[in-house]
Residue, then its C-alpha position, 0 to 999 in steps of 0.5 A: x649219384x644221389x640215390x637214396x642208399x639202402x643202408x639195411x640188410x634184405x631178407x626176413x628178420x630174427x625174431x629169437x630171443x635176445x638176452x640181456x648182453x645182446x642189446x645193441x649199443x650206440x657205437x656198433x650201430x653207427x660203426x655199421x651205419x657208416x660201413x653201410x653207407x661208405x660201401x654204398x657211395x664208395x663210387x661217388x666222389x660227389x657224396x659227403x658223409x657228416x657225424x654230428x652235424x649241428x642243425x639252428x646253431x648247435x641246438x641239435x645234432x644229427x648223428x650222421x649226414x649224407x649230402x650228395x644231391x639231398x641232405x639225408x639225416x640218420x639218428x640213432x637210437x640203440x637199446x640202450x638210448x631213450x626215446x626222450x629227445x626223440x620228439x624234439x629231434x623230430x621237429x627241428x629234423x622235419x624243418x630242414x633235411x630232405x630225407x630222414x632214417x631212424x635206426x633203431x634197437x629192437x627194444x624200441x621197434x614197436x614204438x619207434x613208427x608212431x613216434x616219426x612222421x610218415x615220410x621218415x624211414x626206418x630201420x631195426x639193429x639186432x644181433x643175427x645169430x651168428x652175432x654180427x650186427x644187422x640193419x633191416x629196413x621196415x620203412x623206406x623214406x620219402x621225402x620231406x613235405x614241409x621243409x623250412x627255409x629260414x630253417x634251412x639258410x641257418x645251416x649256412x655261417x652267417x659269412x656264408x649267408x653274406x656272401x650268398x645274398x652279395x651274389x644276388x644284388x640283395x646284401x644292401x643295408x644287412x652287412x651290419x645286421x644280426x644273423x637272423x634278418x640275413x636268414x630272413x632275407x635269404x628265404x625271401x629272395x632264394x627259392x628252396x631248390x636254390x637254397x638247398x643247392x646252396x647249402x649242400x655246396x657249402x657243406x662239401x666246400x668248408x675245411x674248417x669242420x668243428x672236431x665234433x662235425x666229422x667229414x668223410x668223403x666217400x671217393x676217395 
């Protein structure tokens, strides 16, 4: 199953007033985004789901991952957060995941669609009346027009990239090389279909996740 999950809730939104202590919080919307999905893909023993996923080498993380049959990035940005990173956030995401969903706080609802491409989903967090967190869809995403490929290889370790480029026939004169001529060569020799099938078979396969690159199979 790799469609894309509707990790929202339907129906029309609560527009009443919030005070102050009803802004949301980092952890109560990723504790519900995790739910969301978790319930979504619970069927699905293919589908991986991953927080804080290190993207070019830890130069950025995303804050939750699902790879199944795509790589769907979520960020998150609560009432509470800034939008200061966000533009940085955007580019390096743009560059390698399928897919991308900014959840945010209501506070930052109106600025949050000009600040993201169009092919990038949305979702608000609020408080509903009865107090109980809600995700509510304004945008679904589409998927990413302009991925790059050395953007995507670098999601490999370099042993991984190797290992790739020695199935091909194409690791010749590279096993002494730096990292960045063996992501090079990949982009070269593996189309991208190739490439992203690749590293989302790595990413289900590693065991030796970092202790911020939590892993959560949703089947079992």
């Amino acid at each position: 199953m790799d469609a894309l999950p509707s990790a929202g809730a339907q129906g029309g939104r609560n527009t009443s007033c919030r005070c102050e202590e009803g802004l949301t919080n980092d952890s109560e919307i990723r504790k519900a985004l995790k739910e969301n999905l978790a319930a979504a893909f619970r069927a699905d023993p293919e589908t991986l789901i991953l927080e804080e996923l290190g993207l070019r080498h830890g130069a950025t993380r995303v804050d939750i991952v699902v790879v199944n049959g795509f790589l769907h990035g979520f960020e998150v940005k609560s009432d509470r957060d800034t939008l200061k990173r966000l533009a940085r956030q955007v580019r390096m995401y743009s560059e390698i995941l399928d897919y991308v969903t900014l959840v945010v706080g209501r506070r930052h609802a109106r600025k949050a669609e000009p600040a993201v491409p169009c092919w990038w989903g949305i979702q608000v967090a609020e408080h509903g009346r009865d107090g109980q967190l809600q995700l509510l869809d304004v945008r679904r995403p589409s998927e990413n027009p302009s991925p790059d490929k050395v953007a995507i290889a670098k999601l490999l370790w370099r042993d991984e990239a190797l290992a790739f480029l020695e199935e091909l026939g194409s690791a010749d004169g590279l096993r002494s090389k730096p990292r960045r001529t063996i992501y090079g060569r990949l982009a070269e020799v593996v189309p991208l279909d190739g490439l992203r099938a690749r590293v989302r078979h790595q990413l289900k396969s590693r065991t030796d996740w970092r202790p911020d690159e939590q892993r959560k199979s949703c089947g079992g």
